[in-house]
DRENFILUM-284350 format. One line per 4 residues: number of its first residue (from 0); their letters; for each residue x negated, y negated, z negated of C-alpha. Coordinates in Angstrom, 2 decimals. Each point is the difference from the previous one (the first is absolute). Example, Ala and Ser with C-alpha at 12.3 -4.5 7.8 and 13.67 -1.06 7.14 Angstrom:
REM DRENFILUM-284350
0	AS	-12.30/4.50/-7.80; -1.37/-3.44/0.66
This chain:
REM DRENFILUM-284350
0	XXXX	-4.82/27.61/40.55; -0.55/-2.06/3.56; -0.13/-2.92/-2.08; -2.90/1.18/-2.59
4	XXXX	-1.91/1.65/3.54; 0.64/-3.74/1.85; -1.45/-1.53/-3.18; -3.41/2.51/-0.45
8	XXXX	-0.05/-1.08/3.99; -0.22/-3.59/-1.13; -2.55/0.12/-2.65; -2.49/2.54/2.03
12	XXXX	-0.23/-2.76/2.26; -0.93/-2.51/-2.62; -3.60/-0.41/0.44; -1.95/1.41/-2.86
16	XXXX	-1.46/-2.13/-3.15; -3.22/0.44/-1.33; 0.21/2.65/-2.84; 0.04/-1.90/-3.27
20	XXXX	-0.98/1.61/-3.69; 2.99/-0.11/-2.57; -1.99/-2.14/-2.51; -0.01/-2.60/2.34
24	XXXX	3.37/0.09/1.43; 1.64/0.04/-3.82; -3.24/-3.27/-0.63; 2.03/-1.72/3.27
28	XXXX	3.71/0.43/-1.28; -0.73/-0.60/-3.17; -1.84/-3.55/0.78; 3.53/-0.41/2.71
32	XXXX	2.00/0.79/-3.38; -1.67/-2.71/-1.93; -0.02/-2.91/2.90; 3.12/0.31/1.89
36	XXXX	2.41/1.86/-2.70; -0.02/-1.93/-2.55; 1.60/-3.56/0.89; 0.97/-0.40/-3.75
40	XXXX	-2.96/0.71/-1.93; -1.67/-2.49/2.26; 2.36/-2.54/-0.41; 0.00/0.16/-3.86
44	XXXX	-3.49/0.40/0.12; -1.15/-3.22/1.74; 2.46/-2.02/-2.29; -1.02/1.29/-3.10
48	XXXX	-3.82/-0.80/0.70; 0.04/-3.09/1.47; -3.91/-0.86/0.30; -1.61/0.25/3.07
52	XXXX	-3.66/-0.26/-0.80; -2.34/3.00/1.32; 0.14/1.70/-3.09; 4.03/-0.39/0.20
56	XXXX	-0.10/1.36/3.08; -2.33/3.08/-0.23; 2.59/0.79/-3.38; 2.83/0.34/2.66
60	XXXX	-2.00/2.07/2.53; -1.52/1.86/-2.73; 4.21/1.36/-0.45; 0.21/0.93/3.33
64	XXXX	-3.36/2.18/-0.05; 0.95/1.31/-3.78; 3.63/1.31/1.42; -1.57/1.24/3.08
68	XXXX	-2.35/2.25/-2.08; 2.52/0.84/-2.39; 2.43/0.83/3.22; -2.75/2.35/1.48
72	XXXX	-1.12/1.50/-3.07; 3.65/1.59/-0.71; 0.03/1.04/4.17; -2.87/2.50/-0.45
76	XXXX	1.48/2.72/-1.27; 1.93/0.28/2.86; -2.43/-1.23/2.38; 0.32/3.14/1.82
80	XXXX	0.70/0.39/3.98; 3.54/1.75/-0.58; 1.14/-2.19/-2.92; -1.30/-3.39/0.32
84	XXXX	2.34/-0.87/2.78; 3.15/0.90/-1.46; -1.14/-1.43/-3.10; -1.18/-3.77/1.70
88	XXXX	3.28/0.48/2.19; 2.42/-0.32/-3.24; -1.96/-2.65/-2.14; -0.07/-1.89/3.37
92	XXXX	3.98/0.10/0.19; 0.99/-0.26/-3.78; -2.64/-3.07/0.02; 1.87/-1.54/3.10
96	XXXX	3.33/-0.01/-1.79; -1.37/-1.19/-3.73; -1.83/-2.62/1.85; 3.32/-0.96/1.94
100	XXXX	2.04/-0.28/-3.62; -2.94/-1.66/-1.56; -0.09/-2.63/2.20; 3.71/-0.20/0.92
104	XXXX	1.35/0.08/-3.64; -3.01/-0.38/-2.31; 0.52/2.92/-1.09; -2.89/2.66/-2.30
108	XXXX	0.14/3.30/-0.46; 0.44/1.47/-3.43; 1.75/3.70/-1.18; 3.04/-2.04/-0.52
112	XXXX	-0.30/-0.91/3.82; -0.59/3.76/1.04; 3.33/0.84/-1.84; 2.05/-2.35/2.22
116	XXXX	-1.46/1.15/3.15; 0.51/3.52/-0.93; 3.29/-0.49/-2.11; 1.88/-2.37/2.78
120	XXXX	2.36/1.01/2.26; 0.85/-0.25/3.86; 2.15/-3.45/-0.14; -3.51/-1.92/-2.37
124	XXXX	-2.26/1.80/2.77; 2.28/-1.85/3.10; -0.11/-3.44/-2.13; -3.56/0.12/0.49
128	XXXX	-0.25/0.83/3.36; -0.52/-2.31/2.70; -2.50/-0.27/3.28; -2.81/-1.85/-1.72
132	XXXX	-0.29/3.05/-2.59; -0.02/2.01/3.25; -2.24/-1.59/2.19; -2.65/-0.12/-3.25
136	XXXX	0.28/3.59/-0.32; -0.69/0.87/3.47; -2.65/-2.77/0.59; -1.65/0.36/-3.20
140	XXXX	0.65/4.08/-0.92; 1.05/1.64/2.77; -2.17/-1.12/2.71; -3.35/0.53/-2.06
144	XXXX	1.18/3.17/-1.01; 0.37/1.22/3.41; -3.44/-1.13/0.86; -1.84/1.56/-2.49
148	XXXX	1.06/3.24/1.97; -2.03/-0.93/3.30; -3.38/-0.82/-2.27; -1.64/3.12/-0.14
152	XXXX	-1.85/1.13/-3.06; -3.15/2.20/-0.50; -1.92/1.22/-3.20; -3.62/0.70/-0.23
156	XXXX	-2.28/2.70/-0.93; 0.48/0.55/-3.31; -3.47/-1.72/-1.10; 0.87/-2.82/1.55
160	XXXX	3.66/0.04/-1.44; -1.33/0.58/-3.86; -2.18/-3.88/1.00; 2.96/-1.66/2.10
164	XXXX	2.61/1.10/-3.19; -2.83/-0.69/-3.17; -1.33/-3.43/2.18; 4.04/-1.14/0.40
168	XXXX	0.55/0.35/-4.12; -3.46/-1.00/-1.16; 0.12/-3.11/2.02; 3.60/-0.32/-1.06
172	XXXX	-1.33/0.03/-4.00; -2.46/-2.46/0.78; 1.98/-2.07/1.68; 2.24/-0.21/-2.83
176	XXXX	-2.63/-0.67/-2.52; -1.94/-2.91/2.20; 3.81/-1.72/0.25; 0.69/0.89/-3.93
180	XXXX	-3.41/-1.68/-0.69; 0.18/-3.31/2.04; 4.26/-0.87/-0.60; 0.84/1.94/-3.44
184	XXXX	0.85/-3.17/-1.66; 2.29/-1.31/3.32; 1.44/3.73/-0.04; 0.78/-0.25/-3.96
188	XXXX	1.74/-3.39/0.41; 1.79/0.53/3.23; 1.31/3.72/-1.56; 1.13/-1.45/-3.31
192	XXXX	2.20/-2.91/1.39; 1.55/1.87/2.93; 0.47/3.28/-1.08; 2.80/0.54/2.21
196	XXXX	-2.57/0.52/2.99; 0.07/3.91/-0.59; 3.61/-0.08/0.88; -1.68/-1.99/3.48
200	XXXX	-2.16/2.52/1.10; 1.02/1.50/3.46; 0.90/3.13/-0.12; -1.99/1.09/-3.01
204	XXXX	2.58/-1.66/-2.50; 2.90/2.09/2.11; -1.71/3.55/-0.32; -0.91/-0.57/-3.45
208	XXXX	3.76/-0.63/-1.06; 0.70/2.55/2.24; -1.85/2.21/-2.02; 1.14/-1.68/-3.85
212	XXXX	3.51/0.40/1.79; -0.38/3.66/1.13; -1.95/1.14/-3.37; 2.89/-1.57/-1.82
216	XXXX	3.21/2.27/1.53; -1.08/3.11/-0.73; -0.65/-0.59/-3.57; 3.58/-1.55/-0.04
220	XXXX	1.49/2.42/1.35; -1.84/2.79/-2.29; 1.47/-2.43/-2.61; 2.87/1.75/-2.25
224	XXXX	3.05/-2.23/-0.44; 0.17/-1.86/-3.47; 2.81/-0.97/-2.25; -1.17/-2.55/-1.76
228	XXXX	3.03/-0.97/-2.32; 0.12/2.30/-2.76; 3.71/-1.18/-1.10; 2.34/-2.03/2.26
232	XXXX	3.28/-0.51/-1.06; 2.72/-3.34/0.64; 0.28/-3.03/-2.45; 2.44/1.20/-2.83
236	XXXX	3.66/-1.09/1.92; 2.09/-1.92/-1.90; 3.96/1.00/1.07; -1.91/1.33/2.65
240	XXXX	3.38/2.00/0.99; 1.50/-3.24/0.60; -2.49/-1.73/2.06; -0.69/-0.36/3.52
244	XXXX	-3.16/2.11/1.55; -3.04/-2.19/0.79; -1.19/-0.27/3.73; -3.39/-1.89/0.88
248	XXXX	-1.54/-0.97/3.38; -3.52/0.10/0.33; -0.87/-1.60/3.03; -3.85/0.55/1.65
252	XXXX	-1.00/-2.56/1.86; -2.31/-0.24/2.80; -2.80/-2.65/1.14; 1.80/-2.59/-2.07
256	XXXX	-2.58/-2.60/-1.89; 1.50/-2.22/-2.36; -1.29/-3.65/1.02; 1.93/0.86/2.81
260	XXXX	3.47/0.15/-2.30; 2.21/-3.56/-0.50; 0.32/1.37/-3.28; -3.29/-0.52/-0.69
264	XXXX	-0.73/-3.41/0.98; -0.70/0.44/3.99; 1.22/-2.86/1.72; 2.07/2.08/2.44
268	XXXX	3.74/1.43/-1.14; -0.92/3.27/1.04; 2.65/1.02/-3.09; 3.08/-1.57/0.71
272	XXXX	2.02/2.38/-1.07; -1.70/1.65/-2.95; -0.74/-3.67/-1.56; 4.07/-0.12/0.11
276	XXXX	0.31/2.90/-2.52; -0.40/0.50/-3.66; -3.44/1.57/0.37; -3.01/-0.01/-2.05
280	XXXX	-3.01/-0.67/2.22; -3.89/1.21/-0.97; -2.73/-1.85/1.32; -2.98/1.25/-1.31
284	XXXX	0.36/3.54/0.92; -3.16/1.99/1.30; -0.15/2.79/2.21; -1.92/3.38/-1.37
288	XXXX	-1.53/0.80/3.81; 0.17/-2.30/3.17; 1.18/3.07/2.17; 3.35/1.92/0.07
292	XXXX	-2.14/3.70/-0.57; -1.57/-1.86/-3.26; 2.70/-1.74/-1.25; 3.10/1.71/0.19
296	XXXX	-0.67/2.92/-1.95; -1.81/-2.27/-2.61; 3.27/-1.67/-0.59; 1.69/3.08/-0.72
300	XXXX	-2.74/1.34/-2.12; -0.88/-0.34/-3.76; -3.36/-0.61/0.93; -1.12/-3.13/-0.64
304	XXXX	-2.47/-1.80/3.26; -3.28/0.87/-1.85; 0.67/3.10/-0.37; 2.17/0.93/3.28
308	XXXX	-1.23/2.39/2.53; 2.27/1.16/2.81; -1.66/3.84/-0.97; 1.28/-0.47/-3.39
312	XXXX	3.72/-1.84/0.28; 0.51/3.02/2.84; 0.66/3.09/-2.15; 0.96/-2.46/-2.69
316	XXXX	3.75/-0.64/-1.27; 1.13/-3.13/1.09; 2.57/-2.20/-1.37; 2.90/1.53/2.57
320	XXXX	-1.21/3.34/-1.94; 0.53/-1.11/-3.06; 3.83/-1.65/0.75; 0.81/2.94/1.22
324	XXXX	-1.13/1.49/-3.33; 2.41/-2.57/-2.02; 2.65/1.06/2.65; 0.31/-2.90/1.97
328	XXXX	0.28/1.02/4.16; -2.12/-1.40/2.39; -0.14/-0.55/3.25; -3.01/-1.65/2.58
332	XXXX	1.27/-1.88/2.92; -3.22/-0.05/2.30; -0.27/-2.75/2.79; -3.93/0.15/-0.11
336	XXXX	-2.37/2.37/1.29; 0.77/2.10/-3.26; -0.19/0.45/-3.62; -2.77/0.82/-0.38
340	XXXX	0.16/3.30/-2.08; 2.02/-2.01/-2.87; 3.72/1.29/1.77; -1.56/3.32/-0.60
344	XXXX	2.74/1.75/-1.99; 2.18/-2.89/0.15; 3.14/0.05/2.99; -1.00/-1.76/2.55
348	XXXX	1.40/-1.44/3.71; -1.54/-1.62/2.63; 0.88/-2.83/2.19; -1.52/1.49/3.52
352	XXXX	1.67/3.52/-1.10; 3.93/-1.20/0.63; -0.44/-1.02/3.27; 1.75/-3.35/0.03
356	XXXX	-0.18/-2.35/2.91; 1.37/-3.20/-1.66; -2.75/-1.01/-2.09; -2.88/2.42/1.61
360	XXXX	-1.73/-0.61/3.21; -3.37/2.02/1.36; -0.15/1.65/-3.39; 0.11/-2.71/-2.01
364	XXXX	2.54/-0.39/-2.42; 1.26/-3.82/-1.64; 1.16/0.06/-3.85; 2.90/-0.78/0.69
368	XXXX	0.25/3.65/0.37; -1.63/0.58/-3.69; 3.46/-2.17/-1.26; 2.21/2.43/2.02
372	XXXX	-1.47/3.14/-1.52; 0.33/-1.90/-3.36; 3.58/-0.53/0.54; 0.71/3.27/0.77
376	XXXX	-2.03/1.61/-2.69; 1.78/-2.33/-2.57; 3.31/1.20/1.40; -0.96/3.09/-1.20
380	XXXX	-1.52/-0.55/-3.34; 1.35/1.50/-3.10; -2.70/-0.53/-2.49; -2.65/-2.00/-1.00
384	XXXX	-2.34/-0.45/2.68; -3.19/-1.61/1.88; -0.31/-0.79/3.59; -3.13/-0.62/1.23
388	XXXX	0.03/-2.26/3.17; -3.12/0.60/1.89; -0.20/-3.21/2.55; -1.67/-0.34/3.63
392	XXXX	-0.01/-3.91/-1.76; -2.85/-2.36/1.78; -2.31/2.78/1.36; -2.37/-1.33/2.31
396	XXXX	-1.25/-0.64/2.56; 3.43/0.75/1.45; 1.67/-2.79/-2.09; 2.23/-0.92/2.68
400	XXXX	2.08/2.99/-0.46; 0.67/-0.54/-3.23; 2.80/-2.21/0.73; 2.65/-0.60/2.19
404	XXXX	0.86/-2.89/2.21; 2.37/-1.35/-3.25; -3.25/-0.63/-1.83; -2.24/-1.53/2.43
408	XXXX	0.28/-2.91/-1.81; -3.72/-1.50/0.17; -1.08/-0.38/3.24; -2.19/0.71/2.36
412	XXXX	-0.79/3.89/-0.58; -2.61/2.22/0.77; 2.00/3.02/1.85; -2.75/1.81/0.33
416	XXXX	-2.25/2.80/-1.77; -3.05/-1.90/1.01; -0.37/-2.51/-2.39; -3.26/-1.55/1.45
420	XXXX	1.91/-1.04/2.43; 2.75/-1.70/-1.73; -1.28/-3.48/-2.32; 0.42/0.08/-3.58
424	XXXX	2.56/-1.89/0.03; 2.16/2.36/2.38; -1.19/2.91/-2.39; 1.26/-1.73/-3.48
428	XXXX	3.21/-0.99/1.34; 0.88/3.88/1.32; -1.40/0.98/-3.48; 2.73/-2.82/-1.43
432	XXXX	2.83/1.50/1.74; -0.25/3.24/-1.27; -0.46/-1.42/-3.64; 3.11/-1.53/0.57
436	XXXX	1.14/3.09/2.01; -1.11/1.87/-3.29; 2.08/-2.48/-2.10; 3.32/0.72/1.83
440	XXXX	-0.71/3.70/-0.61; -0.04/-0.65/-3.99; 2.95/-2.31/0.08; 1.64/2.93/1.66
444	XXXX	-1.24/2.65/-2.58; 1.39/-2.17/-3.13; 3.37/-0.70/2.13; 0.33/3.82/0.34
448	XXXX	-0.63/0.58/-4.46; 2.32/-2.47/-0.27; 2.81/1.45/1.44; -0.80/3.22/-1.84
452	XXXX	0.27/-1.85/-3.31; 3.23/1.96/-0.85; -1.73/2.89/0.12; -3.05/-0.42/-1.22
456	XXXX	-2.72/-3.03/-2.16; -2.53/-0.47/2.86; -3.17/-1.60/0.49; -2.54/-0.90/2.75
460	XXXX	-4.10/0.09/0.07; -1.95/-1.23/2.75; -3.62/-0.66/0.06; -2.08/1.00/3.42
464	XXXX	-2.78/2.74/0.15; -3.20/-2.90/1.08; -0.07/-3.22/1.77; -1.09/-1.08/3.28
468	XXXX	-3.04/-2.08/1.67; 0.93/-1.85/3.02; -2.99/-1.49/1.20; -1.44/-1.58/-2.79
472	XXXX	-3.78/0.00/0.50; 0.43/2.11/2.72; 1.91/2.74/-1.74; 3.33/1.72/0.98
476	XXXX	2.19/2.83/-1.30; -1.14/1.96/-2.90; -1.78/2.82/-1.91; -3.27/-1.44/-0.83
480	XXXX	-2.09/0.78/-2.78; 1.76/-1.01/-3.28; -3.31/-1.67/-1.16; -0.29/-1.73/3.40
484	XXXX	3.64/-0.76/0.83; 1.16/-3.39/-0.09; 2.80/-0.77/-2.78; 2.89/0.08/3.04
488	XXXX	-0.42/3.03/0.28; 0.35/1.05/-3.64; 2.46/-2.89/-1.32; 3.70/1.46/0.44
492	XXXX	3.14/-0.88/-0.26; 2.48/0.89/-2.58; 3.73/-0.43/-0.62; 2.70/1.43/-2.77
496	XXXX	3.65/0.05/0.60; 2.32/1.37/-3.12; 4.02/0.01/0.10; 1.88/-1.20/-2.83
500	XXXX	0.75/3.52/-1.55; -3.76/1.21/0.38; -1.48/-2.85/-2.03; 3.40/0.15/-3.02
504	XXXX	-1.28/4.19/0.40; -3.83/-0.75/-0.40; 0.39/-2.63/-1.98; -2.42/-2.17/2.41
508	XXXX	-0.40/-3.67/-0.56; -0.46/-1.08/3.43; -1.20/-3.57/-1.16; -2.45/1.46/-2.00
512	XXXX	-1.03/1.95/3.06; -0.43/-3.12/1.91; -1.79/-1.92/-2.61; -2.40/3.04/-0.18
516	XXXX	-0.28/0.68/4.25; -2.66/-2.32/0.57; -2.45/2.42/-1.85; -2.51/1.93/1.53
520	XXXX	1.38/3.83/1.13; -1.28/2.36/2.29; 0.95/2.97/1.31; -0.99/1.57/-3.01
524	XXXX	3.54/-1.31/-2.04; 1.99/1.99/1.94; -0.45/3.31/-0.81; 1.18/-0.76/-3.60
528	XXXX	2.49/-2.75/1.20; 2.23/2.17/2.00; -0.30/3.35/-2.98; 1.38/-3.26/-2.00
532	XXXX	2.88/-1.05/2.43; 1.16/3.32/-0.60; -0.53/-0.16/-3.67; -1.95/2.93/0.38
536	XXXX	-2.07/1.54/-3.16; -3.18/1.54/0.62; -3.50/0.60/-1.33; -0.98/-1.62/2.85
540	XXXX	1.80/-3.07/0.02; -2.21/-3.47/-0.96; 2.43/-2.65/-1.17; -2.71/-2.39/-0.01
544	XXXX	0.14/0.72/4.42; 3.43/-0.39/0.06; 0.96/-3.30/1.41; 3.46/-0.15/-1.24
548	XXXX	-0.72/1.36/-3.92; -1.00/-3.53/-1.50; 3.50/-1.19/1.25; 2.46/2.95/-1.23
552	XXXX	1.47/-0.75/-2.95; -0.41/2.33/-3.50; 2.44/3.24/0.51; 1.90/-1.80/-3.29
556	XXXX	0.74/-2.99/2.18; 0.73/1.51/3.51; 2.42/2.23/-2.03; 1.95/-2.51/-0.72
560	XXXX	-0.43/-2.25/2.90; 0.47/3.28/2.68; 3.56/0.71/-1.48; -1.37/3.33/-0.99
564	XXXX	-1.08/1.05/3.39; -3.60/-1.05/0.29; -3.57/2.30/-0.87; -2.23/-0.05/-2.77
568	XX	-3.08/-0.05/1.27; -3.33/1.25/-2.30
């Protein structure tokens, strides 16, 4: 209480503004909005419309003066004495911060966006901390904010209101319409080849996925869960009292893009121990999302990338759902910031939940605890089962604690969140490390099936959630538009481990699955590909998706070749 009294003190001392109208106050941040808030737009701007003549040059301005109208136009509604402030205080701060990621990262602001702000969790949020993202907020949000409170504001007689409010708008309209008339054609060109400059605009592009974001839950969650296998039963077992239970890995990566894997060609051995093993390797893999919110329900889901929605895959059975159906257990192992609805009704365990002090520090947990949980969980298996291993992987811009001091192989390193202060360089080889961090954790994974093998025909699937920029053109992390994102961060790779006894089971040609791995798959295969590991039959199932169909021999010949213990698939 001394404290608020001490600071009413303070500002009744303040000498006392001249009264300003709200029209003109919202005209003044709006036109601040445009010219100091919006680093990127500028940027991309000016190097998409090189010329410089006058008429060049009155095209730029004429931006400026078109958002500024457009800024102000929204503000009147609330252009009120006891809202406007409040109102100008918030767009003020949210600005402040886009423009600090915008800059920083390259970063634009879609739904998809939205959902990983909202959806992340407190160990993301502390990655992208640091003192520049502070000081911008206070210089650029919170101090303006403040000092809207010492302007004063005053209305007029209501006459004189009815011509300030009708001038503001009609001007506003004619404005428009002079600009429309002298640049449509530069407007029409400059809109059709950069479309991604609605995803620029600072903050309108953040409030209006806000509001696509915010419209969106309610009707998911007003959504009634669907079934949407009619019949789901297990390929017809041949001896199948005789034969070992099957047990498959699916392991989510994170941040991993595949130009950065030796098994694809990169010039660095960031695979060393992977490229050792009998593994079939798929380079031309593409992500359905470049964000984990996007993607990692996609995976899961039957839905194919044109026709995903996170509203719909939601309330929607997944594949989990439907192995659990054709009685095969499941478990998630989460090491992420979660699972984004598709461990639902699905066990689950988390890595920051158990406490552990070897391989988590400051809430952030290594994979190497993700193989422990695996090895504990296989311990206990009985029946045929799925564990889903959700990684931490190369998550930015924290890459270097994605590794430990065993993998800091390429050197220097950016140890720091602040990658604009690190050189690209430093950044790539951090990102290297935990690729080959990442690589260990695999090798690991298909040591631990292996010594099941008495018990059980396993296999391994890897394949990461989206790539990675790392400064390419100015462009770091992830999660921009999927129309706009560069190919890193929607190329992925992929990688397929089977024991002995799985492939004599399934009948899978694994030379015929490397012949066939430099294909083109997506995200979209999987669904179908892991109901098929399983020899699942469904209504649902697409044996033209399934990666592994075209190599599985006829039922007649993996009869005979299986020793009686393999399935018959459909």
């Amino acid at each position: 209480m001394d404290l608020y009294r001490s600071f009413r003190r303070v500002v009744a001392d303040v000498p006392r503004l001249p009264a300003i109208h709200p029209v003109w106050l919202a005209l003044l941040v709006s036109a601040a909005l445009v010219l100091f808030y919006n680093g990127q737009l500028w940027s991309m701007v000016l190097a998409v419309w090189p010329g410089r003549s006058f008429h060049d040059i009155a095209f730029i301005v004429s931006i400026a003066v078109l958002l500024t109208v457009a800024f102000n136009l929204v503000l009147q509604p609330v252009a009120m004495p006891r809202v406007l402030k409040p109102v100008l205080a918030l767009l003020l701060v949210t600005a402040a911060a886009i423009s600090y990621f915008a800059s920083s990262y390259g970063a634009m602001v879609d739904k998809t966006m939205i959902a990983n702000v909202i959806e992340t969790d407190a160990r993301e949020v502390g990655d992208l901390l640091s003192l520049r993202l502070v000081a911008q907020l206070v210089l650029f949000g919170i101090v303006p904010a403040l000092l809207l409170w010492f302007v004063p504001l005053a209305l007029r007689p209501w006459r004189q209101e009815v011509l300030i409010r009708g001038g503001v708008i009609l001007g506003s309209f004619v404005l428009v319409a002079l600009i429309a008339a002298m640049f449509f054609q530069d407007y029409a060109s400059f809109l059709r080849n950069n479309r991604e400059v609605r995803f620029m605009i600072n903050p309108s592009a953040a409030i209006y996925a806000t509001v696509r974001y915010a419209t969106a839950v309610p009707s998911a969650m007003a959504a009634t869960y669907t079934p949407i296998a009619e019949s789901v039963a297990r390929g017809r077992a041949l001896d199948a009292p005789h034969s070992k239970k099957t047990l498959v890995v699916f392991v989510v990566g994170e941040t991993a893009r595949a130009d950065h894997f030796a098994l694809n060609g990169y010039e660095r051995q960031t695979n060393p121990e992977l490229s050792k093993l009998d593994i079939v390797n798929f380079g031309e893999v593409r992500s359905c999302g470049t964000s984990t919110a996007e993607s990692v329900p996609c995976m899961f889901s039957d839905l194919v990338r044109a026709d995903y929605s996170a509203a719909k895959a939601l309330m929607r059975e997944n594949v989990l759902d439907i192995l659990v159906r054709a009685d095969v257990d499941v478990l998630w192992l989460e090491n992420n910031s979660s699972c984004k609805g598709v461990c639902a009704r699905v066990p689950s365990e988390t890595t920051w939940s158990l406490g552990d002090t070897e391989f988590c520090e400051g809430g952030d947990c290594r994979d190497d605890l993700l193989v422990r949980q695996l090895s504990s969980a296989l311990a206990a298996a009985d029946n045929d089962m799925i564990v889903v291993m959700h990684q931490i992987g190369s998550h930015g811009p924290s890459y270097f604690k994605r590794f430990t001091e065993a993998f800091r192989v390429f050197t220097p390193t950016c140890d720091t969140n602040q990658l604009q202060s690190c050189s690209q360089e430093e950044i790539v080889n951090s990102y290297d490390n935990g690729i080959l961090y990442t690589d260990n954790i695999l090798a690991e994974t298909i040591g631990l099936l292996e010594d099941v093998s008495d018990r059980f025909d396993t296999a391994m699937i890897y394949v990461s959630d989206h790539g990675e920029s790392l400064g390419e053109n100015g462009i770091y992390l992830h999660g921009m538009p999927y129309m706009f994102a560069p190919d890193v961060q929607k190329h992925v790779p992929m990688v397929v481990w089977a024991s002995a006894g799985y492939r004599k089971k399934m009948a899978l040609d694994m030379a015929c699955l490397a012949a066939e791995s430099g294909a083109a798959f997506s995200h979209d295969n999987l669904f179908h590909s892991v109901l098929g590991m399983f020899g699942v039959r469904s209504d649902v199932y697409l044996k033209d998706l399934d990666i592994f169909a075209p190599c599985r021999r006829p039922a007649s010949v993996a009869q005979q070749s299986a020793g009686n213990t393999g399935f018959a698939l459909p």
